[in-house]
GUKEKOL-767198 format. One record per atom (N, C-alpha, C, O, CB): x, y, z. Coordinates in steps of 0.1 Angstrom, whole numbers. Glycine has a CB too. Layout:
N
PT      x      y      z
PT      X      Y      Z
...
# end
This chain:
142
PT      x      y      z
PT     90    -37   -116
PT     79    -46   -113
PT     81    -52   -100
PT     92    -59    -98
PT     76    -56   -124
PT     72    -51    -90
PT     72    -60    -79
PT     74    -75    -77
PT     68    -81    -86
PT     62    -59    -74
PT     80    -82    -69
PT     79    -92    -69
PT     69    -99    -63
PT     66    -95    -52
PT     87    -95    -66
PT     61   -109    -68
PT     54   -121    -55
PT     53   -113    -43
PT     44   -105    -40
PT     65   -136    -49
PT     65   -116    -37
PT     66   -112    -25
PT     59   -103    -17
PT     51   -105     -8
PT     75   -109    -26
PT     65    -89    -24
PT     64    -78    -23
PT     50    -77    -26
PT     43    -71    -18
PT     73    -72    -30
PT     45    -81    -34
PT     30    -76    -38
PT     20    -86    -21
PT     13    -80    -13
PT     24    -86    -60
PT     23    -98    -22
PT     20   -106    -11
PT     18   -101      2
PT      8   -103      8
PT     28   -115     -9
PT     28    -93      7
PT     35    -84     18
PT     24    -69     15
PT     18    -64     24
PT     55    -81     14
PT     23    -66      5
PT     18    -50      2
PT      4    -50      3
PT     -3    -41      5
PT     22    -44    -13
PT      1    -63      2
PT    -15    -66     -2
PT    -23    -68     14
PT    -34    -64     19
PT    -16    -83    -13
PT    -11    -77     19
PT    -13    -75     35
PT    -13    -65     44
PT    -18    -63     55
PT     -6    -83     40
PT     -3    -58     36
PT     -1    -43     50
PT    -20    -35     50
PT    -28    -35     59
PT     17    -23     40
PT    -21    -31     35
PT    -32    -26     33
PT    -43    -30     36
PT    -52    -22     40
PT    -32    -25     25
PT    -46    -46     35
PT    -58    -52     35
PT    -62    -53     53
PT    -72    -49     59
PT    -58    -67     25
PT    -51    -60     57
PT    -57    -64     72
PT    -49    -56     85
PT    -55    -51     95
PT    -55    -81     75
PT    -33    -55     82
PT    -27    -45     91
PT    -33    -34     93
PT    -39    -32    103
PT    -15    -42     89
PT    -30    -21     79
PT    -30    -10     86
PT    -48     -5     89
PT    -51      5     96
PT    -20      0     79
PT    -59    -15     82
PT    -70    -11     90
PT    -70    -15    104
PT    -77     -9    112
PT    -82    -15     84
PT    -63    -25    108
PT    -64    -30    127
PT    -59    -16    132
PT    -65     -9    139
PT    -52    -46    135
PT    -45    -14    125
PT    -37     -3    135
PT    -47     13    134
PT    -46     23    142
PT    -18      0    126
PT    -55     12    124
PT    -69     24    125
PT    -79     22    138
PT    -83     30    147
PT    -81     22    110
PT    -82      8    135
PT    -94      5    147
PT    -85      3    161
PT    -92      1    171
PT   -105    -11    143
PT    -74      3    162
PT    -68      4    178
PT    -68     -9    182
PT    -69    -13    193
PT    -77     12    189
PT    -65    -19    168
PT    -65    -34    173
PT    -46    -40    177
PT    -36    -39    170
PT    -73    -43    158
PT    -48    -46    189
PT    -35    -58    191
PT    -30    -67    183
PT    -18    -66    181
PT    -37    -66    201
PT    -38    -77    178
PT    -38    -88    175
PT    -45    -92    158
PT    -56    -87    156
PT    -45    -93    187
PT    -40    -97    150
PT    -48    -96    134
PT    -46   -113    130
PT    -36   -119    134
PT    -38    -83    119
PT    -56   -117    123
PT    -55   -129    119
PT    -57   -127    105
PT    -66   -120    100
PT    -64   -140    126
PT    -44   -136     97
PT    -45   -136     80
PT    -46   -148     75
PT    -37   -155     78
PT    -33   -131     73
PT    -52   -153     69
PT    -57   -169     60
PT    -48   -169     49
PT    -50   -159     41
PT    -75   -170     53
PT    -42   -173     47
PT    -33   -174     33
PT    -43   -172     21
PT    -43   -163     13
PT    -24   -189     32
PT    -54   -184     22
PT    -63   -186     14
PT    -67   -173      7
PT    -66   -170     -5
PT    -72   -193     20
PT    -72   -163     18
PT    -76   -147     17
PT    -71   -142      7
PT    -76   -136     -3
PT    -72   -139     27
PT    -57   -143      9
PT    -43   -137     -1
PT    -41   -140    -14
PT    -39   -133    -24
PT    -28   -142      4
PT    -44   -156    -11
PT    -47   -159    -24
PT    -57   -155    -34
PT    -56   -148    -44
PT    -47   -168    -23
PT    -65   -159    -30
PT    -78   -150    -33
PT    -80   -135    -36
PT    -88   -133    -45
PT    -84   -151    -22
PT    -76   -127    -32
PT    -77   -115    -31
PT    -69   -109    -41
PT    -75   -100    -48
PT    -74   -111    -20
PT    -55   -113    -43
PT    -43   -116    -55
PT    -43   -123    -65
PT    -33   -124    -72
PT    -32   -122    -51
PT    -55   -128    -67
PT    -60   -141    -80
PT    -47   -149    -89
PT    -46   -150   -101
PT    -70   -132    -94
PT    -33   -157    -73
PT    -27   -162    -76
PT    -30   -177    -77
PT    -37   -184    -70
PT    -21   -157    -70
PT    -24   -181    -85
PT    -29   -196    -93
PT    -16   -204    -82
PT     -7   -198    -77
PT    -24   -198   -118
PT    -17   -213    -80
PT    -10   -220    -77
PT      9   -218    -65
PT     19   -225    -63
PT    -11   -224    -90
PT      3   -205    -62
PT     14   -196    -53
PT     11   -198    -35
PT     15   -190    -26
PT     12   -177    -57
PT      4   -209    -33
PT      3   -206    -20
PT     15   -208    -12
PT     14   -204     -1
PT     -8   -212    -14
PT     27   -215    -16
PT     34   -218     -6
PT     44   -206     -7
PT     53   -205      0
PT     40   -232     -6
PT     41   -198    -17
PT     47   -182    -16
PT     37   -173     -8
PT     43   -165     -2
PT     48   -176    -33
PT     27   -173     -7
PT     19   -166      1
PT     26   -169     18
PT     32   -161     25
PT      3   -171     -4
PT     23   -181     21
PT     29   -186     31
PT     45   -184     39
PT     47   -181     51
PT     27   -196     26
PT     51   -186     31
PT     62   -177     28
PT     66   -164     35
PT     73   -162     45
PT     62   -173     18
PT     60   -157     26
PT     59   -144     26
PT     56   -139     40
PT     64   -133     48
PT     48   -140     15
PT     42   -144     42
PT     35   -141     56
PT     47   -149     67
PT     50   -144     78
PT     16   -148     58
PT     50   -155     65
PT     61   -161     76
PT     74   -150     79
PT     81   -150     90
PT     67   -176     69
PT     74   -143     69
PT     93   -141     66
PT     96   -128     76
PT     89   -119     77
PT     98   -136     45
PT    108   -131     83
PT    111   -117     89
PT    114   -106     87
PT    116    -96     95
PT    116   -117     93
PT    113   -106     74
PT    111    -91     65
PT    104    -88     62
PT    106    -77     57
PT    114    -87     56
PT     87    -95     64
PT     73    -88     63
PT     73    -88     80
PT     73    -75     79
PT     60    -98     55
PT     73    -89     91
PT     78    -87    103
PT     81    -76    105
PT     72    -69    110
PT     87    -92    106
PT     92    -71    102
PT    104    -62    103
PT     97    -47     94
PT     96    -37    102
PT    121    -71     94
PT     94    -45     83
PT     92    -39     76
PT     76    -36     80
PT     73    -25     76
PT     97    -44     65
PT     66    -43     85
PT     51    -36     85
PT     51    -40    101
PT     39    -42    105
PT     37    -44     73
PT     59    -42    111
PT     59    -35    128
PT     46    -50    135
PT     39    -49    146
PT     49     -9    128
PT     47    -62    123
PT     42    -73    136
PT     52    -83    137
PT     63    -85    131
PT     28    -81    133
PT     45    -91    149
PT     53   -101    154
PT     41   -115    149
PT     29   -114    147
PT     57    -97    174
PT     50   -126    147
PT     40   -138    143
PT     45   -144    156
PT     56   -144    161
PT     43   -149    127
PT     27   -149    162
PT     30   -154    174
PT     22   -164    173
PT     22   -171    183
PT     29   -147    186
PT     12   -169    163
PT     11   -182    160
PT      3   -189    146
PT     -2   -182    137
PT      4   -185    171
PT      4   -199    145
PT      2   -205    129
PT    -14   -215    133
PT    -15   -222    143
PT     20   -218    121
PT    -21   -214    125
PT    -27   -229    124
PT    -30   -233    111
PT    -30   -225    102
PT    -39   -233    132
PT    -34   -246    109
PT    -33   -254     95
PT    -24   -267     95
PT    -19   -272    105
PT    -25   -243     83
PT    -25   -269     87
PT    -20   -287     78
PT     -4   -287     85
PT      2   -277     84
PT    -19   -288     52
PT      1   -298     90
PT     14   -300     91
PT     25   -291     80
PT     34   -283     82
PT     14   -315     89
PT     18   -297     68
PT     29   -289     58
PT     31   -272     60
PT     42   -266     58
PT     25   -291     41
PT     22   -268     63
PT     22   -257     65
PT     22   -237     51
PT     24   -225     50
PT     34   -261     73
PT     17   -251     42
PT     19   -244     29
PT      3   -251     25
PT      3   -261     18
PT     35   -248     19
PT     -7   -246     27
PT    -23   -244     27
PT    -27   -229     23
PT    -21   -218     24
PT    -29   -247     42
PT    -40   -235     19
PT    -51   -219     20
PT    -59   -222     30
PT    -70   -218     28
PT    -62   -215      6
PT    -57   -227     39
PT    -61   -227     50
PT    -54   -226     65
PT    -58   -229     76
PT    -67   -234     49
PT    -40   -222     58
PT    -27   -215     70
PT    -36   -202     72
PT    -41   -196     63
PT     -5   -209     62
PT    -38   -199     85
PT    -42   -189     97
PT    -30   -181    103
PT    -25   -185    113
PT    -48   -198    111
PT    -24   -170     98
PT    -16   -165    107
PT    -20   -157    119
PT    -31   -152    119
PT     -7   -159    101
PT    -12   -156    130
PT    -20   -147    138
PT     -3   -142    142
PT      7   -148    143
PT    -33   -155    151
PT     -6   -125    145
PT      0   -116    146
PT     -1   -110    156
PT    -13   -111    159
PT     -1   -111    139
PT      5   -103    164
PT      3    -88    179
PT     10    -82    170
PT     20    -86    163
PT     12    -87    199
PT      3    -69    170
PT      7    -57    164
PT     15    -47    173
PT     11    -43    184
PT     -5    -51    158
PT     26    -45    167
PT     37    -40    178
PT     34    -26    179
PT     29    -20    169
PT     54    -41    174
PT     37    -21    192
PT     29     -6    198
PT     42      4    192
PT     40     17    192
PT     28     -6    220
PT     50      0    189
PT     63      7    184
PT     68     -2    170
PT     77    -11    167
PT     75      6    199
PT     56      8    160
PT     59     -3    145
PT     76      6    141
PT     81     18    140
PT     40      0    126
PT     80    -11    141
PT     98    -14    140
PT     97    -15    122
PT    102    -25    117
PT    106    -33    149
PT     92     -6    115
PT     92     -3    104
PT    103      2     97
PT    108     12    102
PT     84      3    103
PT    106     -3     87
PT    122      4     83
PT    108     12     71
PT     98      8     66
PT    141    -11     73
PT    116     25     72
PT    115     33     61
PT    118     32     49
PT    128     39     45
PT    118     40     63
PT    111     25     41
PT    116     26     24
PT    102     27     16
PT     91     29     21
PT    125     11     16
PT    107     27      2
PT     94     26     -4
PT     87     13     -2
PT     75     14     -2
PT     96     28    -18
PT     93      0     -1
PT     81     -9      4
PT     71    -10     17
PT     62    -17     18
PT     85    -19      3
PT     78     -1     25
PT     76      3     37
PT     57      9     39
PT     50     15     31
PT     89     15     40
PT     55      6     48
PT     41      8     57
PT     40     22     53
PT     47     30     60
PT     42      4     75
PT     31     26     42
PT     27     41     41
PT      7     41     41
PT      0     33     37
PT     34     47     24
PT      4     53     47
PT     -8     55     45
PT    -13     58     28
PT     -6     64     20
PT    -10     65     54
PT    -25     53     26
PT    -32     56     12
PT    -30     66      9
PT    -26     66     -3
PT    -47     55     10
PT    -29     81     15
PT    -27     89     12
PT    -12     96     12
PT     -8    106      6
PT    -34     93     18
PT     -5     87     21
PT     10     92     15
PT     14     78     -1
PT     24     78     -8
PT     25     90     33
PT      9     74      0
PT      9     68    -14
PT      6     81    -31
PT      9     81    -42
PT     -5     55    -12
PT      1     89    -25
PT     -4     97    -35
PT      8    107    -41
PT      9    113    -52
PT    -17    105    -30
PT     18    107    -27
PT     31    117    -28
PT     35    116    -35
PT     38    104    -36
PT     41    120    -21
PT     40    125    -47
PT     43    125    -65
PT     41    121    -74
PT     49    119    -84
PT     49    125    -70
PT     27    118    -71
PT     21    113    -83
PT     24    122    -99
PT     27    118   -111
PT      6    113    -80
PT     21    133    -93
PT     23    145   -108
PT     33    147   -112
PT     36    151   -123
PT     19    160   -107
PT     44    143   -102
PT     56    147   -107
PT     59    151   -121
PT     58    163   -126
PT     62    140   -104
PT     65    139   -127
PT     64    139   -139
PT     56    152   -148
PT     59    163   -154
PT     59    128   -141
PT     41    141   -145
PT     38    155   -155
PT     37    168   -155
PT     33    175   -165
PT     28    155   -158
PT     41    177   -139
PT     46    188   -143
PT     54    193   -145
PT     54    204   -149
PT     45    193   -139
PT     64    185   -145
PT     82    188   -148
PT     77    189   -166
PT     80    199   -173
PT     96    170   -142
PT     71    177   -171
PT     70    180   -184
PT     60    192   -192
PT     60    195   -203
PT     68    169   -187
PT     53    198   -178
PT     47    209   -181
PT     55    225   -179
PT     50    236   -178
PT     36    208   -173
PT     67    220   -180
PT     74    233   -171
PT     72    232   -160
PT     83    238   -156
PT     71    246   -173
PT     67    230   -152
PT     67    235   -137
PT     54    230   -133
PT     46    226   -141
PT     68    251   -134
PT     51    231   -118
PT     34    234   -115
PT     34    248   -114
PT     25    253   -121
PT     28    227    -98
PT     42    257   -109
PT     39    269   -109
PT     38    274   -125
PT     29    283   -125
PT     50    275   -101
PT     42    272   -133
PT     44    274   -148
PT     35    268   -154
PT     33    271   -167
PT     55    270   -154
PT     25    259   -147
PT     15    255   -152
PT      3    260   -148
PT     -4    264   -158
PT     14    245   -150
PT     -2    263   -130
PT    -13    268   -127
PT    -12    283   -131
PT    -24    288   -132
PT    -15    265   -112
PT     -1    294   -135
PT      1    305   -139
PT     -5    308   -155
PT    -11    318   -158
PT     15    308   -136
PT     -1    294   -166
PT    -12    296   -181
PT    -25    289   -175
PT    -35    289   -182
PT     -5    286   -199
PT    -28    282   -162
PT    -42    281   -156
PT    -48    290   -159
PT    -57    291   -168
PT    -43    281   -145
PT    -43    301   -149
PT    -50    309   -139
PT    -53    319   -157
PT    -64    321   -162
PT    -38    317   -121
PT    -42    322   -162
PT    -44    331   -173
PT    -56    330   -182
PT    -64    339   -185
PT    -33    331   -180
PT    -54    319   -186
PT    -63    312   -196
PT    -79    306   -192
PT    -87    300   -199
PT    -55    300   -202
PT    -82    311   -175
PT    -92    310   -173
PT   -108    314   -174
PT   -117    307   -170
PT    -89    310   -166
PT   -109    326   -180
PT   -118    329   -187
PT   -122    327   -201
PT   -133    327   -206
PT   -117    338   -186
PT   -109    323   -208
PT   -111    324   -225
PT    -98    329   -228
PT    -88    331   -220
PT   -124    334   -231
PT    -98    333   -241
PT    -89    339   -246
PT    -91    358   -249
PT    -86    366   -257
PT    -87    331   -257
PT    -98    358   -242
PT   -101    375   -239
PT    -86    381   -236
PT    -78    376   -228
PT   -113    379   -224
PT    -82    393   -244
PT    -72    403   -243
PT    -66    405   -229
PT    -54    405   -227
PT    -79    416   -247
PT    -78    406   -218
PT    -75    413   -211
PT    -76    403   -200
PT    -73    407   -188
PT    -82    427   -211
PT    -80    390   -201
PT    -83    379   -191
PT    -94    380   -179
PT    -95    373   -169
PT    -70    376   -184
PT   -102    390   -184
PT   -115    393   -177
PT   -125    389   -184
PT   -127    389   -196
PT   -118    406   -173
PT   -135    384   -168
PT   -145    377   -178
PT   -158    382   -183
PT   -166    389   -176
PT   -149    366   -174
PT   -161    378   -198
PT   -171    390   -200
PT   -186    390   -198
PT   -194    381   -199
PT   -171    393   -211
PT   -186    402   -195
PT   -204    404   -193
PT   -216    407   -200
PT   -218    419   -203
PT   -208    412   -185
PT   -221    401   -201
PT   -233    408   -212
PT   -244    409   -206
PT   -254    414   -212
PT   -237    400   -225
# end
């Protein structure tokens, strides 16, 4: 299970980073509040805050925090981060790491074809069993 954190961080790569880095944007502004909101966390904003501050959401999704606004304390739903999105995302490669929606999908089946024998051992009683159970696996005509 993810932590806070991590979900905080994950929620942000997706929601506001990597659509800017689609539209060819520099610069991204995040509201804590948003996060909160969006995460339907009770009473976590100074983890939200946090989070977006920390140099391991930095480091790991390729921005730089170059400025804050909000309340002295700095632990609001109404902290503003603002970000430049680095032209050379300094992304460490892991699984919490900056993936597209679609490389998110990479092994999903796993499992369940290993427990099917195989995919090949699977799409092969597919392909067989695709007409029916006819003798000859051709399909019939009347």
């Amino acid at each position: 299970m993810k932590s806070d954190a991590d979900q905080i961080r994950e929620y942000a790569w997706i929601r506001y980073i990597e659509p800017a880095r689609h539209r060819g944007e520099t610069e991204i502004h995040i509201k804590s509040g948003d996060i909160v909101k969006g995460l339907n966390l009770k009473n976590k904003t100074p983890n939200v805050c946090t989070a977006l501050r920390s140099k391991n959401f930095q480091t790991i999704y390729g921005v730089q925090l170059i400025g804050e606004q909000g309340p002295p304390s700095g632990m609001s739903t109404t902290v503003v981060f603002t970000y430049s999105l680095l032209k050379q995302a300094q992304a460490k490669e892991s699984n919490s790491g900056p993936r597209s929606t679609f490389d998110r999908l990479r092994g999903i089946g796993k499992k369940t074809f290993r427990n099917l024998g195989g995919g090949e051992t699977f799409i092969r009683g597919e392909r067989q069993n695709f007409y029916g159970n006819s003798a000859t696996g051709q399909a019939k005509r009347g």
